[in-house]
TORKE-809549 format. One record per residue: z, y, x of N, C-alpha, C in turn; residue number from 0. Coordinates in Angstrom, 1 decimal, decimal comma. Each point is the difference from the previous one (the first is absolute). Example, Ala and Ser with C-alpha at 12.3 -4.5 7.8 and 13.67 -1.06 7.14 Angstrom:
! residues 2
<atom><n_c3>7,8</n_c3><n_c2>-5,7</n_c2><n_c1>13,2</n_c1><ca_c3>0,0</ca_c3><ca_c2>1,2</ca_c2><ca_c1>-0,9</ca_c1><c_c3>0,0</c_c3><c_c2>1,2</c_c2><c_c1>0,9</c_c1><pos>0</pos></atom>
<atom><n_c3>-0,7</n_c3><n_c2>1,1</n_c2><n_c1>-0,4</n_c1><ca_c3>0,0</ca_c3><ca_c2>1,1</ca_c2><ca_c1>0,9</ca_c1><c_c3>0,8</c_c3><c_c2>1,1</c_c2><c_c1>-0,8</c_c1><pos>1</pos></atom>
***
This chain:
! residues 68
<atom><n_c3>-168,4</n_c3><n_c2>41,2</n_c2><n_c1>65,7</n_c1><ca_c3>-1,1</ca_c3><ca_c2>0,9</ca_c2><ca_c1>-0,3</ca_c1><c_c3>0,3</c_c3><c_c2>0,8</c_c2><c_c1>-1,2</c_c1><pos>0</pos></atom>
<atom><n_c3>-0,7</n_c3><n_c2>1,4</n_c2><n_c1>0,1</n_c1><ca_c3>0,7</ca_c3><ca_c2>0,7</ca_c2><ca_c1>-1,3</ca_c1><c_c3>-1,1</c_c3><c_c2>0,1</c_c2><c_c1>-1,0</c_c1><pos>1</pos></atom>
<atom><n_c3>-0,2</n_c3><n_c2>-0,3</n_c2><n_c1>-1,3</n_c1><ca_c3>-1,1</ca_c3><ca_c2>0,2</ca_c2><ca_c1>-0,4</ca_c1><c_c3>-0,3</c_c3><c_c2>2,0</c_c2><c_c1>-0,8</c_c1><pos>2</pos></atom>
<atom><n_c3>-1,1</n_c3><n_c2>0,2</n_c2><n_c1>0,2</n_c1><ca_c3>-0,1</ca_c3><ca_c2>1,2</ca_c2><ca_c1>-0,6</ca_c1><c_c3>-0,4</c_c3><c_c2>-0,4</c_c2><c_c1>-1,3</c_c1><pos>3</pos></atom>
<atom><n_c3>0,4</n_c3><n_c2>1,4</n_c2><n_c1>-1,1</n_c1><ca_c3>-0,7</ca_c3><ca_c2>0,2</ca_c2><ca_c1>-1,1</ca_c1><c_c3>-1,0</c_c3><c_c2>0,6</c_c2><c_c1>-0,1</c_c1><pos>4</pos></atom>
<atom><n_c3>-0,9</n_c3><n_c2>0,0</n_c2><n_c1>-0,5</n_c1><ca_c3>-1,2</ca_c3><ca_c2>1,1</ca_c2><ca_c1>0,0</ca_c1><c_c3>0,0</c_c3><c_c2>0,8</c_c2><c_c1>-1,3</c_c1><pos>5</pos></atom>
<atom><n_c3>-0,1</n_c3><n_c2>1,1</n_c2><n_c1>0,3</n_c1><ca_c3>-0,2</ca_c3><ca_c2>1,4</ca_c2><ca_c1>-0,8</ca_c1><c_c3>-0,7</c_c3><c_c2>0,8</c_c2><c_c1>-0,7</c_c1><pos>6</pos></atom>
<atom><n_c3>-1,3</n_c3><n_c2>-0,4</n_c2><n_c1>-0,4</n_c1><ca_c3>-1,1</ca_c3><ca_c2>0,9</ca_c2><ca_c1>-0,4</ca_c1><c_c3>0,8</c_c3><c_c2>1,6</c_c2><c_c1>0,3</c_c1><pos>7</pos></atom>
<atom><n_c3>-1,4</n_c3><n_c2>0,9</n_c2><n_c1>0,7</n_c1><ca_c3>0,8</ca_c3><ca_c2>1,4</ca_c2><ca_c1>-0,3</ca_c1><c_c3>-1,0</c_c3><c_c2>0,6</c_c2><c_c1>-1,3</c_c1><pos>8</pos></atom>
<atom><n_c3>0,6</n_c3><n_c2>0,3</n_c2><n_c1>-0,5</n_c1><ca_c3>-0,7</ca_c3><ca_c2>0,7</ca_c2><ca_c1>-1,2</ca_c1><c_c3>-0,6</c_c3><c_c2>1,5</c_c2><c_c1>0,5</c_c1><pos>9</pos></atom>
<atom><n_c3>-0,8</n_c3><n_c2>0,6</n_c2><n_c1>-0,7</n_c1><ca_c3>-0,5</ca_c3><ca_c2>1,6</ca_c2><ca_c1>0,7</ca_c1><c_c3>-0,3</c_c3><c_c2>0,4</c_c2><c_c1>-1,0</c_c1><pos>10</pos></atom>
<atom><n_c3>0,8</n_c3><n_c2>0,0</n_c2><n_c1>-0,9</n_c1><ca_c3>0,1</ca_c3><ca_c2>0,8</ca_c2><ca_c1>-1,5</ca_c1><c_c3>-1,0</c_c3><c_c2>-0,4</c_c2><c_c1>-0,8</c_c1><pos>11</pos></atom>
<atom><n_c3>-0,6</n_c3><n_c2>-1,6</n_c2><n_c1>0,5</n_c1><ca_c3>-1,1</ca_c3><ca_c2>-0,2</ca_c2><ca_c1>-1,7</ca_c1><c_c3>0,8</c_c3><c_c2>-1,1</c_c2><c_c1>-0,4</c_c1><pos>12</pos></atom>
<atom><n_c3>0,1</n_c3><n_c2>0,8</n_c2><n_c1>-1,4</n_c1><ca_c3>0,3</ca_c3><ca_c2>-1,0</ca_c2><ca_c1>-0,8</ca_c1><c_c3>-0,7</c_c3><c_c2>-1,1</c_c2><c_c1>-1,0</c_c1><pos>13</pos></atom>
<atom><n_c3>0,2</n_c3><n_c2>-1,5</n_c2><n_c1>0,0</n_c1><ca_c3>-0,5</ca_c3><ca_c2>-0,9</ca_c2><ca_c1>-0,5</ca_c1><c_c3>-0,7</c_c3><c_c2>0,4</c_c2><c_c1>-1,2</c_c1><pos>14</pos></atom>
<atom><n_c3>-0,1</n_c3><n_c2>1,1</n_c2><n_c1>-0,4</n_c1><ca_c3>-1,3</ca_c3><ca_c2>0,7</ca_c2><ca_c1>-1,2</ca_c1><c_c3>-1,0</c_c3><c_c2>0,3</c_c2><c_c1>1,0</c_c1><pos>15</pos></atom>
<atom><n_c3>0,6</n_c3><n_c2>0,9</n_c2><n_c1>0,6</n_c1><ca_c3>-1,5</ca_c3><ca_c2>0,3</ca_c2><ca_c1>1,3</ca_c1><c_c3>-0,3</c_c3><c_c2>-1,0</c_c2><c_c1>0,6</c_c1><pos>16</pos></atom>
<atom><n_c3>0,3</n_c3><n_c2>-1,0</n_c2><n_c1>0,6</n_c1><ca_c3>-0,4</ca_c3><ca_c2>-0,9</ca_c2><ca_c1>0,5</ca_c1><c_c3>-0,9</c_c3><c_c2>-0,8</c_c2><c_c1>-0,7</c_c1><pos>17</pos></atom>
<atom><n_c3>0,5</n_c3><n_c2>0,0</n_c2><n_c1>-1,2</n_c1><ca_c3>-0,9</ca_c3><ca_c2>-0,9</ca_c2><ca_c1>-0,9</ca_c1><c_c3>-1,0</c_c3><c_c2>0,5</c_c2><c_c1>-0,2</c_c1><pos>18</pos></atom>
<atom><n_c3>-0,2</n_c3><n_c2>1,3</n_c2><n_c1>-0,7</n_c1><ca_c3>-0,8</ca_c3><ca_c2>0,8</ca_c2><ca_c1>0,1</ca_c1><c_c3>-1,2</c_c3><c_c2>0,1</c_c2><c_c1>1,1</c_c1><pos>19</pos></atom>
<atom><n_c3>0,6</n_c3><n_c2>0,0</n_c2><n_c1>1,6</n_c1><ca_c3>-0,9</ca_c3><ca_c2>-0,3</ca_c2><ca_c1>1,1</ca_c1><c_c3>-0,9</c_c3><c_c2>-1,2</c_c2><c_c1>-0,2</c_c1><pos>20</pos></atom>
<atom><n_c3>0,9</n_c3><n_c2>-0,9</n_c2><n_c1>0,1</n_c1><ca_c3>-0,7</ca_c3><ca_c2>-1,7</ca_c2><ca_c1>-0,3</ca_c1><c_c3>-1,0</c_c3><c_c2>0,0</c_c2><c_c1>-0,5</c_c1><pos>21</pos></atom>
<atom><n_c3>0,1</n_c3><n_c2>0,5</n_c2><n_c1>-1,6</n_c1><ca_c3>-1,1</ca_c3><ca_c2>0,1</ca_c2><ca_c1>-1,5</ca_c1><c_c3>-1,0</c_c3><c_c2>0,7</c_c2><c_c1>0,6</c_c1><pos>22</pos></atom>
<atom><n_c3>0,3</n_c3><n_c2>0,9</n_c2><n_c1>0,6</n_c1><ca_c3>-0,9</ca_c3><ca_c2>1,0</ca_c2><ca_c1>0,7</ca_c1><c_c3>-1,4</c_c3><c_c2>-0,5</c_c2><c_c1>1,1</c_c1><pos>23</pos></atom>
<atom><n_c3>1,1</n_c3><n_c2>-0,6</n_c2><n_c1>0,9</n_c1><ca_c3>-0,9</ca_c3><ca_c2>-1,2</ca_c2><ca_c1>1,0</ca_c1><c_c3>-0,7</c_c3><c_c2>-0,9</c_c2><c_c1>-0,4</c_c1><pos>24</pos></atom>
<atom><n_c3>0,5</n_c3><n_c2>-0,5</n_c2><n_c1>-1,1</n_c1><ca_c3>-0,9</ca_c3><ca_c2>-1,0</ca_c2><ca_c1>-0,7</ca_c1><c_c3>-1,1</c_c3><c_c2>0,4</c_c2><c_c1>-0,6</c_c1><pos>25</pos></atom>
<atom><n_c3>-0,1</n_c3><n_c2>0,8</n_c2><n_c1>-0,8</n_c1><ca_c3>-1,1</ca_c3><ca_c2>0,8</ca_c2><ca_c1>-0,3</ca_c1><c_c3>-1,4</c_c3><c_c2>0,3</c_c2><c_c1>0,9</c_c1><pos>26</pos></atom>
<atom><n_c3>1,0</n_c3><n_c2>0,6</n_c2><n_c1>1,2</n_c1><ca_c3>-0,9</ca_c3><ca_c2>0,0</ca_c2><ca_c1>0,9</ca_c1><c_c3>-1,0</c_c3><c_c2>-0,8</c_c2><c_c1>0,2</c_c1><pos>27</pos></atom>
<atom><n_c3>0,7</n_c3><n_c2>-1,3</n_c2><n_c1>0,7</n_c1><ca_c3>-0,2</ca_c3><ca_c2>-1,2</ca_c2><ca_c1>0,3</ca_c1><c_c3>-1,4</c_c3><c_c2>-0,5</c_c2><c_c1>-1,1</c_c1><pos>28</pos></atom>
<atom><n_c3>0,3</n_c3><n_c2>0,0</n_c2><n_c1>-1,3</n_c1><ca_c3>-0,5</ca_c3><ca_c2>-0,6</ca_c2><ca_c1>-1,1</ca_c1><c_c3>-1,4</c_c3><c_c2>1,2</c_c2><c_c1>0,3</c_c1><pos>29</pos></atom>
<atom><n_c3>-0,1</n_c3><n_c2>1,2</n_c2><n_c1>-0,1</n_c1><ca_c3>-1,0</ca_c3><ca_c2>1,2</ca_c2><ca_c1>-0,1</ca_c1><c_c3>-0,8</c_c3><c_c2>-0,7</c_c2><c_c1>0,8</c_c1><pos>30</pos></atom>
<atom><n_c3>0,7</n_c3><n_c2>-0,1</n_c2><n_c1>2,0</n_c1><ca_c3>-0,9</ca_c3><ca_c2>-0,2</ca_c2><ca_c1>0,9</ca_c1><c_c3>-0,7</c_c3><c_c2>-1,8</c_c2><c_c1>-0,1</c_c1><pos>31</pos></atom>
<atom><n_c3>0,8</n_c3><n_c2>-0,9</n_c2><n_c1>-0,8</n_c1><ca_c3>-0,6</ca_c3><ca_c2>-1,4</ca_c2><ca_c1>0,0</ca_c1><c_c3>-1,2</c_c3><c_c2>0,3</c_c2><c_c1>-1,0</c_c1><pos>32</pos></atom>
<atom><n_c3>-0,4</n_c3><n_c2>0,7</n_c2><n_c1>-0,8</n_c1><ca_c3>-0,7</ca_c3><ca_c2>0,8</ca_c2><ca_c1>-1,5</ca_c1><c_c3>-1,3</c_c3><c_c2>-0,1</c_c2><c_c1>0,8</c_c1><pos>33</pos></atom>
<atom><n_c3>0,5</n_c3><n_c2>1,3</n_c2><n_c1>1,2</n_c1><ca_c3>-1,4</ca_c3><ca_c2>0,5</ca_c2><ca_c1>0,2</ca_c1><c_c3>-0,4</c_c3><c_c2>-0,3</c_c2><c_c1>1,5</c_c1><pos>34</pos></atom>
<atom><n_c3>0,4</n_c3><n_c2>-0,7</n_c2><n_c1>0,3</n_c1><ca_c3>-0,1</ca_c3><ca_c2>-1,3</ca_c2><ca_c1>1,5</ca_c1><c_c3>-1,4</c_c3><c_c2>0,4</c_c2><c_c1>0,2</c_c1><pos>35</pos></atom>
<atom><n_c3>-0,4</n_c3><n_c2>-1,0</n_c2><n_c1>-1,1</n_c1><ca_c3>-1,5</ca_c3><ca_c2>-0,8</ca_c2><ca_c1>-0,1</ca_c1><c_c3>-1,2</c_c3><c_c2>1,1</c_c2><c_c1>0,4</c_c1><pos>36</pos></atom>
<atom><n_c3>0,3</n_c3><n_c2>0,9</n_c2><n_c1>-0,8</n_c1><ca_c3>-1,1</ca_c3><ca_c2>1,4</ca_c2><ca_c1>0,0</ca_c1><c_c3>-0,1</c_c3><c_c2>0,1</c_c2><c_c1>1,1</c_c1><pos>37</pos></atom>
<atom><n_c3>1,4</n_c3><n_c2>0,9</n_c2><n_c1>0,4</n_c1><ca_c3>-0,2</ca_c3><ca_c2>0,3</ca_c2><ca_c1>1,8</ca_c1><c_c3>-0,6</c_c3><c_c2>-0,6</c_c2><c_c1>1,3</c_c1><pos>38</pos></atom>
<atom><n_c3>0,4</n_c3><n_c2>-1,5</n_c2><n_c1>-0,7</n_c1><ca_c3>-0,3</ca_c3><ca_c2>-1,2</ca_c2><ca_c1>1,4</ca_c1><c_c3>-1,7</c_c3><c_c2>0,2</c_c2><c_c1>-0,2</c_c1><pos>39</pos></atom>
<atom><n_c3>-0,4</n_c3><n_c2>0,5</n_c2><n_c1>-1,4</n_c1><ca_c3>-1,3</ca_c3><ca_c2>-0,9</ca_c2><ca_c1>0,1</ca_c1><c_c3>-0,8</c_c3><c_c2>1,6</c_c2><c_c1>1,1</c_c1><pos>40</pos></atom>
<atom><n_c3>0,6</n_c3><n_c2>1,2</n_c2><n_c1>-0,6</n_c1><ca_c3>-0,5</ca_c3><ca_c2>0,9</ca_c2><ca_c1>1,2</ca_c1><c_c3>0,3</c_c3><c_c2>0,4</c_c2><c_c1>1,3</c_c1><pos>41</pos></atom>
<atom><n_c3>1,3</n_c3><n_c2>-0,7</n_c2><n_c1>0,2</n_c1><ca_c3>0,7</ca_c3><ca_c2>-0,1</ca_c2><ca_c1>1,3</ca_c1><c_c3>0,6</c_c3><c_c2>-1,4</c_c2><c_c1>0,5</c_c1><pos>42</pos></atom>
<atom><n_c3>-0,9</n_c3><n_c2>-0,8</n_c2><n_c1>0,2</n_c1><ca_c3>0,5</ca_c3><ca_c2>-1,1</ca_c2><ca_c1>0,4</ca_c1><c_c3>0,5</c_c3><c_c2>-0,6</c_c2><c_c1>1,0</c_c1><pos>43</pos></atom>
<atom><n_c3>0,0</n_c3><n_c2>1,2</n_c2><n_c1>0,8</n_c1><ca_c3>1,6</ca_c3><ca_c2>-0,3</ca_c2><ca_c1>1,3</ca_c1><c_c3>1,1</c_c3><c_c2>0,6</c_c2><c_c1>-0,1</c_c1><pos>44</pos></atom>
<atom><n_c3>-0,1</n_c3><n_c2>0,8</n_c2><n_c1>-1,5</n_c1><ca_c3>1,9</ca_c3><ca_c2>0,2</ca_c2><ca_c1>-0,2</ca_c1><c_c3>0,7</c_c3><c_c2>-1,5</c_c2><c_c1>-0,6</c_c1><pos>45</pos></atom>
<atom><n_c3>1,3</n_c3><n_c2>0,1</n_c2><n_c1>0,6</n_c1><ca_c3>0,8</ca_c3><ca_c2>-1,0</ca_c2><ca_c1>-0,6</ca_c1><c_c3>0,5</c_c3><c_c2>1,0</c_c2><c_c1>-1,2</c_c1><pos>46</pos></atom>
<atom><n_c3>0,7</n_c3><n_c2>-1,7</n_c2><n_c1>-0,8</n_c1><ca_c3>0,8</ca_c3><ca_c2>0,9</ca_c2><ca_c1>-1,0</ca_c1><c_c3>1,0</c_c3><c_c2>1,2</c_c2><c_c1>0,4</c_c1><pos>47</pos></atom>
<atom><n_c3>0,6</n_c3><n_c2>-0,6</n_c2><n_c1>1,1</n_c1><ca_c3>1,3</ca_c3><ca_c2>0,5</ca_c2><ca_c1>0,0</ca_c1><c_c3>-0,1</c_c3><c_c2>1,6</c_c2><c_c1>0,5</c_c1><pos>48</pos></atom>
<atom><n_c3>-1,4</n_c3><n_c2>-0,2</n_c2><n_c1>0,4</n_c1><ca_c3>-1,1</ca_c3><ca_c2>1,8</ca_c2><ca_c1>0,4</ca_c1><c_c3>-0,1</c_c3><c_c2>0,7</c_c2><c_c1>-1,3</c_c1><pos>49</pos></atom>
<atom><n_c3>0,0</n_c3><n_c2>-0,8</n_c2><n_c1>-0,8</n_c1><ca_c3>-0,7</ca_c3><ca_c2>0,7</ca_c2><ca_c1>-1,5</ca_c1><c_c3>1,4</c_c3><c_c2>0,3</c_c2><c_c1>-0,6</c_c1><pos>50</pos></atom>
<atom><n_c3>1,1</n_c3><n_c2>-1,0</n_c2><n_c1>-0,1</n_c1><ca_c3>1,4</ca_c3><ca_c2>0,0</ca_c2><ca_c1>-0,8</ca_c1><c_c3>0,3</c_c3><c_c2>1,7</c_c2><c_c1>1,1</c_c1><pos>51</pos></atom>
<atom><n_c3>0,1</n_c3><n_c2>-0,4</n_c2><n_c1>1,2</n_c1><ca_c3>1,1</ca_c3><ca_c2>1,3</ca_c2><ca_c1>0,3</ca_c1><c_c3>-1,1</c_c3><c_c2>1,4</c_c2><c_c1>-0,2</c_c1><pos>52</pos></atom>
<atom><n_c3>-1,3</n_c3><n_c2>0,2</n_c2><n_c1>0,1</n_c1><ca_c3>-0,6</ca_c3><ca_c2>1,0</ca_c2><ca_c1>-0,5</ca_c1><c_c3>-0,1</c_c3><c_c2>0,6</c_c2><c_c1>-1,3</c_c1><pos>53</pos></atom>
<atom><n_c3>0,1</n_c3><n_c2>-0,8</n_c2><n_c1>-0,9</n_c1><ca_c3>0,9</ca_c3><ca_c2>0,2</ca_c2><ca_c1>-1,5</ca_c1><c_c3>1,2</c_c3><c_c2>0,3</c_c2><c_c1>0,2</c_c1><pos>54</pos></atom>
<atom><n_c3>0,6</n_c3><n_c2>-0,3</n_c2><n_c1>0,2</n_c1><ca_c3>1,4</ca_c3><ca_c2>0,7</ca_c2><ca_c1>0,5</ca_c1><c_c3>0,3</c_c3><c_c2>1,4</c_c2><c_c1>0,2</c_c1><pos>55</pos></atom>
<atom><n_c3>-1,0</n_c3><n_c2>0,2</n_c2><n_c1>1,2</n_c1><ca_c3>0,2</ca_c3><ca_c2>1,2</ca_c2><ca_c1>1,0</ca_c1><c_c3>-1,3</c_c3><c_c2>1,5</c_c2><c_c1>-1,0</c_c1><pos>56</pos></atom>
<atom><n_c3>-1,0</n_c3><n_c2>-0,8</n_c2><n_c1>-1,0</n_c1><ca_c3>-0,6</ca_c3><ca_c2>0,8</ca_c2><ca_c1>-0,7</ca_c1><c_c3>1,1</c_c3><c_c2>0,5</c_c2><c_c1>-1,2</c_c1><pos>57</pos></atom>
<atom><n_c3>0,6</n_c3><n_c2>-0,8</n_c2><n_c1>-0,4</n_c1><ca_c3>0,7</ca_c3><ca_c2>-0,2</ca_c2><ca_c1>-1,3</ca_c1><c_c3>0,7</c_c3><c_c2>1,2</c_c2><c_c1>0,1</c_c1><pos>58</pos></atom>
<atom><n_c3>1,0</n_c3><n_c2>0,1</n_c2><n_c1>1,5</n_c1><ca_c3>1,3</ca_c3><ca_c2>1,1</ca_c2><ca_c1>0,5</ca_c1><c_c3>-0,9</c_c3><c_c2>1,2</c_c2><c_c1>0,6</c_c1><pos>59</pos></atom>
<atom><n_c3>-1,3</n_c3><n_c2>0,3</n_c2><n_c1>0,0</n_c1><ca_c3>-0,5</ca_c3><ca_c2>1,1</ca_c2><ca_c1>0,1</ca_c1><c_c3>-0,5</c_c3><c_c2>0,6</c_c2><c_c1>-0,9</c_c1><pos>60</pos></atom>
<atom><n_c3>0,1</n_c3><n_c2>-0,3</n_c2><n_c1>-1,0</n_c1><ca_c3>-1,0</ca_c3><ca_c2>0,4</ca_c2><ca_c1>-1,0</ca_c1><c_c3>0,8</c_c3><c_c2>1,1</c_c2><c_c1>-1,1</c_c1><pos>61</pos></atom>
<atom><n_c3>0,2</n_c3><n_c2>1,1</n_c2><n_c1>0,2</n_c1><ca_c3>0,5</ca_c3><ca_c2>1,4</ca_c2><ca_c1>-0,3</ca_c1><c_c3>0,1</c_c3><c_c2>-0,3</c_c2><c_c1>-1,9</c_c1><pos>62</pos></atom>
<atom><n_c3>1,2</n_c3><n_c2>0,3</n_c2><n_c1>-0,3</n_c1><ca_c3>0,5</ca_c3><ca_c2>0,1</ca_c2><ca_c1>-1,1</ca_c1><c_c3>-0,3</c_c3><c_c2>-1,4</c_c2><c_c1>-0,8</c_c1><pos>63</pos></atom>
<atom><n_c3>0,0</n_c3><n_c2>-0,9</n_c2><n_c1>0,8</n_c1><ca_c3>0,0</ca_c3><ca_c2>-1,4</ca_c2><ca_c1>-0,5</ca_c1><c_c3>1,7</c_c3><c_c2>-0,5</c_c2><c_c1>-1,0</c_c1><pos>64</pos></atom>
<atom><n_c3>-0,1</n_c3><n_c2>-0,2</n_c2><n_c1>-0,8</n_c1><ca_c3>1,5</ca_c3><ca_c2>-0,2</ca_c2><ca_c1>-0,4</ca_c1><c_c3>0,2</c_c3><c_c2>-1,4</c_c2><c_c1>0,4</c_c1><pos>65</pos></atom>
<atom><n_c3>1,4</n_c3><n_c2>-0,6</n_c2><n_c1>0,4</n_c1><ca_c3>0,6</ca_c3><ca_c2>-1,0</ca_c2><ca_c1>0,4</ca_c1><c_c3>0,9</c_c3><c_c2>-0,3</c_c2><c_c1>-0,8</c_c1><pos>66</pos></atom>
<atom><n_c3>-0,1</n_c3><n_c2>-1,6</n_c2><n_c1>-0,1</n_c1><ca_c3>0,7</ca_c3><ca_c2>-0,6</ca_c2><ca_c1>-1,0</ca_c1><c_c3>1,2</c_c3><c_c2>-0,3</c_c2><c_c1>0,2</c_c1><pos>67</pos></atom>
***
């Protein structure tokens, strides 16, 4: 049996960007666990994971927002 190596393919980010992504995500993450509670108490059949990705998708629409 032959074993393979495995390869990550890289797509030009480099481990600054990447890290940078991560920091980024987490943030998120930390913003949307912040303000959970608020939302749930006026929408309480969103899940988090409704509220994390609509932060998200507000965050990348929001015109001349600067990115970190």
């Amino acid at each position: 049996m032959i074993s393979k190596q495995y390869h990550p393919i890289t797509l030009g980010v480099s481990d600054a960007e990447r890290g940078r992504e991560v920091q980024q995500e987490i943030e998120h993450f930390l913003k949307a666990l912040d303000s959970y509670p608020d939302r749930f108490a006026r929408e309480p059949h969103l899940s988090f994971e409704q509220h994390l990705f609509s932060l998200a998708v507000e965050e990348q629409t929001i015109p001349g927002q600067s990115r970190h």
